[in-house]
DOKOL-202532 format. One record per residue (C-alpha): residue in one letter; x, y, z. Coordinates in steps of 0.25 Angstrom, whole numbers, padded with zeros to 4 digits, always signed. Each point is the difference from the previous one (the first is absolute). Layout:
% DOKOL-202532
aXYZ
...
***
This chain:
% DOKOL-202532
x+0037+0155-0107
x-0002+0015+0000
x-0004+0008+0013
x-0013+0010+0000
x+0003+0004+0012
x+0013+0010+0006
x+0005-0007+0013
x-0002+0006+0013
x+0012-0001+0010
x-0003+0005+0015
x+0012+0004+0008
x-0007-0007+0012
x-0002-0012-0004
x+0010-0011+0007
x+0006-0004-0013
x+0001+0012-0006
x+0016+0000+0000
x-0001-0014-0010
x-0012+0005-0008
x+0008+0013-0003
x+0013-0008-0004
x-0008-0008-0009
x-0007+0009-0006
x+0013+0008-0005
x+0008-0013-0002
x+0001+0001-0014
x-0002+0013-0002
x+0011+0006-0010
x+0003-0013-0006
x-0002-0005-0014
x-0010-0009-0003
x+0008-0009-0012
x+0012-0003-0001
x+0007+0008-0013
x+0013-0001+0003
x+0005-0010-0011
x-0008+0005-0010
x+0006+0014+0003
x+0014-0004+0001
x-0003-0006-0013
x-0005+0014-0007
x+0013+0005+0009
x+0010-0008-0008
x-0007+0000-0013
x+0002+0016+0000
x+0014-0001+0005
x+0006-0009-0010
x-0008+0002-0013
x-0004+0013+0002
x-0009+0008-0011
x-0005-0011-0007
x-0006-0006+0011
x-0004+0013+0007
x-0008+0003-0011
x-0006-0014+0000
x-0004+0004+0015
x-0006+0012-0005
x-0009-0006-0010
x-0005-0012+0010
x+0000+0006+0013
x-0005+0015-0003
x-0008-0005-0011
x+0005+0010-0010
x+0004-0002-0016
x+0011+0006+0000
x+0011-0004-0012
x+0013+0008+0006
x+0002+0005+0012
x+0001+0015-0003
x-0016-0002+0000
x+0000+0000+0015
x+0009+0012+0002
x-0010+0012+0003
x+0008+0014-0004
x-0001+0013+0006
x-0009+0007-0011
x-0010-0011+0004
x-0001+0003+0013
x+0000+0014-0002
x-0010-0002-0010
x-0008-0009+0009
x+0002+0012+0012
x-0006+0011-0009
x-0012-0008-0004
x-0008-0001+0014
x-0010+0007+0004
x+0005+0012+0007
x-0006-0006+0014
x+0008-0014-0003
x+0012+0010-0001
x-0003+0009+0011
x-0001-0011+0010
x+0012-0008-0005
x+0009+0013+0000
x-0004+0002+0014
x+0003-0014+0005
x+0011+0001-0006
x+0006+0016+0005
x-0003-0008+0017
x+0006-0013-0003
x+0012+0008-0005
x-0001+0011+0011
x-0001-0013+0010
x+0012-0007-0005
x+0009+0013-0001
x-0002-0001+0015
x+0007-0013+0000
x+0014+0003-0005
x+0010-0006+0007
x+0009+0011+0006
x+0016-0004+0001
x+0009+0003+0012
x+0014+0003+0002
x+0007+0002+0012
x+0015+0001+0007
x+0000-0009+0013
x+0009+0001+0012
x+0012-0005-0005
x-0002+0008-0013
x-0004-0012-0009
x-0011+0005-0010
x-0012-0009-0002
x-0011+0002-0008
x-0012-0006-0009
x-0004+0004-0012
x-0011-0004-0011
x-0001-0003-0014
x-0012-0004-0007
x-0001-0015-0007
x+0003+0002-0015
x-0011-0006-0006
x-0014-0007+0005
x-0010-0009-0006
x-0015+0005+0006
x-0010-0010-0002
x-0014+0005+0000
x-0012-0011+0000
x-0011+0001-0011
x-0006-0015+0000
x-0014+0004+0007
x+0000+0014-0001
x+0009+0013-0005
x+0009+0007+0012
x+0003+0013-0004
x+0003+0003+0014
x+0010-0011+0001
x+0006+0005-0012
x+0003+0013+0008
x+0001-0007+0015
x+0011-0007-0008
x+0007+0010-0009
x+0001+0012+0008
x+0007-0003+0012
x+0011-0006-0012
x+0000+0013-0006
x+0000+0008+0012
x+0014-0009+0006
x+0006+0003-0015
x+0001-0012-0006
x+0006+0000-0014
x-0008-0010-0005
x-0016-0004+0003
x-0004-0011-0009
x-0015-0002+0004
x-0007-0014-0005
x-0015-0004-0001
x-0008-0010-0005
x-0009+0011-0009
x-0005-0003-0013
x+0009+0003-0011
x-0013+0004-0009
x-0008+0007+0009
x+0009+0003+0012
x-0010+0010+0012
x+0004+0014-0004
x+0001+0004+0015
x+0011-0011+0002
x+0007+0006-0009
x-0003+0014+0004
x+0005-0004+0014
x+0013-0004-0005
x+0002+0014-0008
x-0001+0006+0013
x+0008-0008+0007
x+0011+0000-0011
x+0004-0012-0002
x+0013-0004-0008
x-0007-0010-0009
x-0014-0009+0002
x-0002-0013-0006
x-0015-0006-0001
x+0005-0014+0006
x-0003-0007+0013
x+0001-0014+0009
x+0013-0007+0004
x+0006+0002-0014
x+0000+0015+0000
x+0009+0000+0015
x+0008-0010-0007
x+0004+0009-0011
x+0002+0012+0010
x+0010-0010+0007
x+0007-0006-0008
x-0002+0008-0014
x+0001-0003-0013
x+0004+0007-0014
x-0015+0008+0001
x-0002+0002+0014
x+0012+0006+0009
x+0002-0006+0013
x-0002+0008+0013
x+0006+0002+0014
x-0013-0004+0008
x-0016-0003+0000
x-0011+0007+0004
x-0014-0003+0001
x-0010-0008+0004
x-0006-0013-0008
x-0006-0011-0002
x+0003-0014+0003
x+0011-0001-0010
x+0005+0013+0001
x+0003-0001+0017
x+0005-0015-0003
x+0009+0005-0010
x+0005+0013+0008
x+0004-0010+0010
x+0008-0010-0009
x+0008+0013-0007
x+0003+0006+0013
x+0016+0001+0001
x+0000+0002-0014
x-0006+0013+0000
x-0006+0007+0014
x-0016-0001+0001
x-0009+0008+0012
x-0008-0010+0004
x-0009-0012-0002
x-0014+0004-0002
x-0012-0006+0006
x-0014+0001-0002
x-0005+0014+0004
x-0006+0002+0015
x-0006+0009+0009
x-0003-0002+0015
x-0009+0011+0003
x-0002+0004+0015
x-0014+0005+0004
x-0009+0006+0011
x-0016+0001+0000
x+0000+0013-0004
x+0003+0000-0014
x-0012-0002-0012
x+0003-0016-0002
x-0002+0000-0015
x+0013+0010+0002
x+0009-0010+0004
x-0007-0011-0007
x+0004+0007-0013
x+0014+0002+0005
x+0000-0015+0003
x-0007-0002-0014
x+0012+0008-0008
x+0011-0010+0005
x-0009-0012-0003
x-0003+0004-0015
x+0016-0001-0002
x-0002-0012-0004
x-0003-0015+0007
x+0011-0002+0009
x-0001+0015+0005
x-0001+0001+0015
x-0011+0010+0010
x-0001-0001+0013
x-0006+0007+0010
x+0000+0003+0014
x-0009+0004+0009
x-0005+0000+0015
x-0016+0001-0002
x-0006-0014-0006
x-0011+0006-0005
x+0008+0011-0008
x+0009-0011-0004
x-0014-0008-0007
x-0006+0013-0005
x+0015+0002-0007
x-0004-0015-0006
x-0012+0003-0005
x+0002+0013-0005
x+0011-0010-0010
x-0009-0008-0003
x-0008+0012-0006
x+0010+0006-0007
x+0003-0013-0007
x-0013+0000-0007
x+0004+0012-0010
x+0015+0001+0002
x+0006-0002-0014
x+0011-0008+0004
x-0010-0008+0010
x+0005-0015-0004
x+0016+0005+0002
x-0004+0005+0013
x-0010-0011+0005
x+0010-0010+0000
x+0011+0009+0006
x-0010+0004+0011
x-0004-0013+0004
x+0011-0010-0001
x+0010+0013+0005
x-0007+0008+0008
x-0003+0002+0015
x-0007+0007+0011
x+0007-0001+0014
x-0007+0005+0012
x+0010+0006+0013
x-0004+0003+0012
x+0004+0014-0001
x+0008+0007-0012
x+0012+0001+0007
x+0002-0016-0001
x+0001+0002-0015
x+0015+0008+0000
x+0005-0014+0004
x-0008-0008-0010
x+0005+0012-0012
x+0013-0003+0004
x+0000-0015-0001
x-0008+0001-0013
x+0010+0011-0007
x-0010+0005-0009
x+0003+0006-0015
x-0011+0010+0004
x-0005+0005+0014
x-0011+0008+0001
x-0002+0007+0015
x-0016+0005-0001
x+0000+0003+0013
x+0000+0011+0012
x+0013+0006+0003
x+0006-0010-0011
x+0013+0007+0003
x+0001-0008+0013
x-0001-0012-0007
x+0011+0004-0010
x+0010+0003+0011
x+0000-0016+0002
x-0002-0004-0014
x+0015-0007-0004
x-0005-0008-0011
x-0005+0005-0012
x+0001+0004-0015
x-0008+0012+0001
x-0009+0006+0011
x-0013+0008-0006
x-0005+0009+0013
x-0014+0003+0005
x-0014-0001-0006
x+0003+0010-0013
x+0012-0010-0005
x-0005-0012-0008
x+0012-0011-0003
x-0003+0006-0017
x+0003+0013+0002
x+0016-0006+0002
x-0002-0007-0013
x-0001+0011-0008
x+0002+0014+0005
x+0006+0002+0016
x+0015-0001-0005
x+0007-0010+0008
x+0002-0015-0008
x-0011-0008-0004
x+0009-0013-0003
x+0001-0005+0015
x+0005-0012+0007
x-0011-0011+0001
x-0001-0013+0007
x+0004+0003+0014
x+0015+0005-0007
x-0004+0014+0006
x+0007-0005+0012
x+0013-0001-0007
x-0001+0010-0014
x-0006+0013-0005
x-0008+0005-0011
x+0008+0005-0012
x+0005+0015+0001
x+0012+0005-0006
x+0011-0007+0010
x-0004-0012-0008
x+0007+0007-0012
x+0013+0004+0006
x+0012-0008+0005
x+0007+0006+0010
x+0016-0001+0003
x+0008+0003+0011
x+0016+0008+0002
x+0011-0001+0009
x+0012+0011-0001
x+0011-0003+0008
x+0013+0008+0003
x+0014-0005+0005
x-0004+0005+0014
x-0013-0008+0003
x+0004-0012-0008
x+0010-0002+0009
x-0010+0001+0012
x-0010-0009-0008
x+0011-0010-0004
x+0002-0005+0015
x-0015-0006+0001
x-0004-0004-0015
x+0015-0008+0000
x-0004-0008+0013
x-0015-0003-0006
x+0006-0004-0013
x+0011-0009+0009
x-0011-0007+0008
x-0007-0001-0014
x+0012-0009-0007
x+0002+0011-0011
x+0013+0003-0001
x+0000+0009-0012
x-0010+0010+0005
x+0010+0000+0014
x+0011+0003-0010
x-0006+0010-0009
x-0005+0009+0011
x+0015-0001+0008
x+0007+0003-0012
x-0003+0012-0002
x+0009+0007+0011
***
């Protein structure tokens, strides 16, 4: 049965504690279990190959399609694609585009090398993956600011090869996606989607090359079958619905925070916004100012269900009872609309990205601020982070020894490696004398 009213938790109450568990107790988690029929596309693709990837292609991405050169979108289309928007379209892409790159630049791994004590020369240095497979969405909407949130931070760490996959339509695929990965430059882009397409980027086959590692959030199919091809190749994470957890005072315009609360909800059904406030009565007119902007929003029945059966109001005591609350929930997105929101920020351990003050809603993130829209979501904040260009590099580390320190090394590695049982590594470092 479907809710029509957003549950209220107050911090005060007795139970609150068990309320609060319960409420984020399943949060994160799939609702159906795929997993059989992925690991069925998962082996179809890896013993058979083409023929049964291009099978896929025509049932799952519902595309007639004869060959699989059909799918492959070349550069001169997206180029053409690029040079076909309205100049606003390509203004505000190009600009997206010049801070996400100028952000990520920020991020490059710096190596290190130094002589210790005993004259030994340790160091680290970095090299990025070879190739990638960047999975961008398209079921429910087109993401041109995933493709770029995806392919940039690739480009910027210098991987040779960025094969971007998406679930566009092979007649009519959205320019703007296409225009979007023109300027991220991808290597090559196929119009393909679910668990067959990370299939193929693992496993390959004669068409499609096979990569190093996975990017990018999915739906169901594509996180299940991220996680079942991990080991083969390297992934970032397994996405979740998209979240916001919103922390607010009474001084901000409700229908502000409603809206911001509203542009996580209209992700799509299983899409989380919560909010957090220590004024009841801000906390209802929040509600109701919803409720209003459900009426005309176009994508009111997505956003409904996700309010309703996902949503949530908590009242504290005082804000300052919410920092341990943000950190327990580990949010994908945390919006601080508050007073002095930098003391709240010093405290903040947990979270994917922090949007400061009243003047930062959660979507300016999605698109133009710079850092990473593709974030750790279901509590996994506590543990991973959202993708940047470390993502895209391995790094490796180096040892130099001489005759002189060796010998001073030698005396304690040979008595670990005694009290270890492991006779050869004793013998291959007292050998050498």
């Amino acid at each position: 049965m479907k809710r029509n009213k957003v549950q209220f938790l107050n911090y005060s109450h007795k139970k609150f504690n068990n309320l609060f568990d319960k409420f984020f107790s399943n949060r994160g988690e799939m609702e159906k279990d795929v997993s059989r029929k992925v690991s069925d596309i998962l082996y179809k693709i890896k013993f058979k190959g083409d023929s049964e990837l291009l099978s896929m292609i025509k049932k799952y991405d519902n595309a007639s399609v004869n060959k699989l050169e059909q799918i492959k979108i070349d550069f001169k289309t997206l180029k053409k694609s690029f040079d076909e928007l309205p100049l606003k379209q390509k203004e505000s892409l190009r600009f997206a585009s010049k801070r996400i790159k100028d952000f990520h630049k920020k991020q490059m791994p710096v190596p290190f090398e130094f002589e210790d004590n005993l004259g030994v020369k340790l160091g680290m240095k970095f090299n990025p993956i070879e190739s990638v497979g960047l999975y961008v969405p398209g079921g429910k909407a087109i993401y041109p600011s995933s493709v770029l949130m995806s392919c940039i931070p690739a480009l910027v760490s210098g991987v040779k090869r960025r094969i971007l996959v998406s679930p566009v339509s092979i007649v009519d695929p959205p320019k703007i996606v296409l225009a979007a990965a023109y300027l991220s430059e991808v290597s090559e882009f196929y119009a393909m989607g679910g668990a067959h397409a990370i299939a193929s980027l693992a496993y390959g086959t004669n068409f499609i090359p096979k990569v190093d590692k996975i990017v990018g959030p999915g739906n169901l199919f594509v996180s299940e079958a991220k996680r079942q091809v991990f080991g083969k190749v390297g992934i970032d994470s397994i996405a979740g619905p998209s979240e916001v957890l919103i922390i607010s005072d009474n001084k901000n315009d409700p229908n502000w925070i409603a809206y911001d609360l509203l542009s996580q909800s209209e992700h799509d059904e299983d899409a989380q916004s919560i909010l957090i406030t220590d004024d009841i009565c801000f906390g209802k007119k929040v509600e109701r100012c919803i409720r209003d902007a459900l009426t005309t929003l176009p994508r009111k029945k997505i956003a409904s269900e996700s309010w309703f059966k996902n949503g949530a109001i908590i009242i504290v005591n005082n804000l300052m009872d919410s920092i341990n609350l943000i950190n327990q929930i580990a949010p994908e997105h945390l919006e601080l609309s508050v007073d002095k929101p930098n003391a709240f920020l010093k405290k903040i351990k947990n979270a994917g990205s922090i949007f400061i003050g009243r003047y930062t809603p959660e979507a300016i993130g999605d698109y133009v601020a710079g850092p990473n829209h593709v974030l750790p979501t279901g509590g996994s904040a506590r543990f991973s982070s959202g993708l940047g260009v470390e993502d895209f590099f391995k790094r490796s580390t180096f040892v130099e020894c001489n005759k002189d320190n060796l010998s001073i090394l030698r005396k304690h590695a040979s008595v670990l490696a005694e009290i270890e049982g492991l006779d050869a590594h004793k013998i291959s470092m007292d050998i050498r004398k």
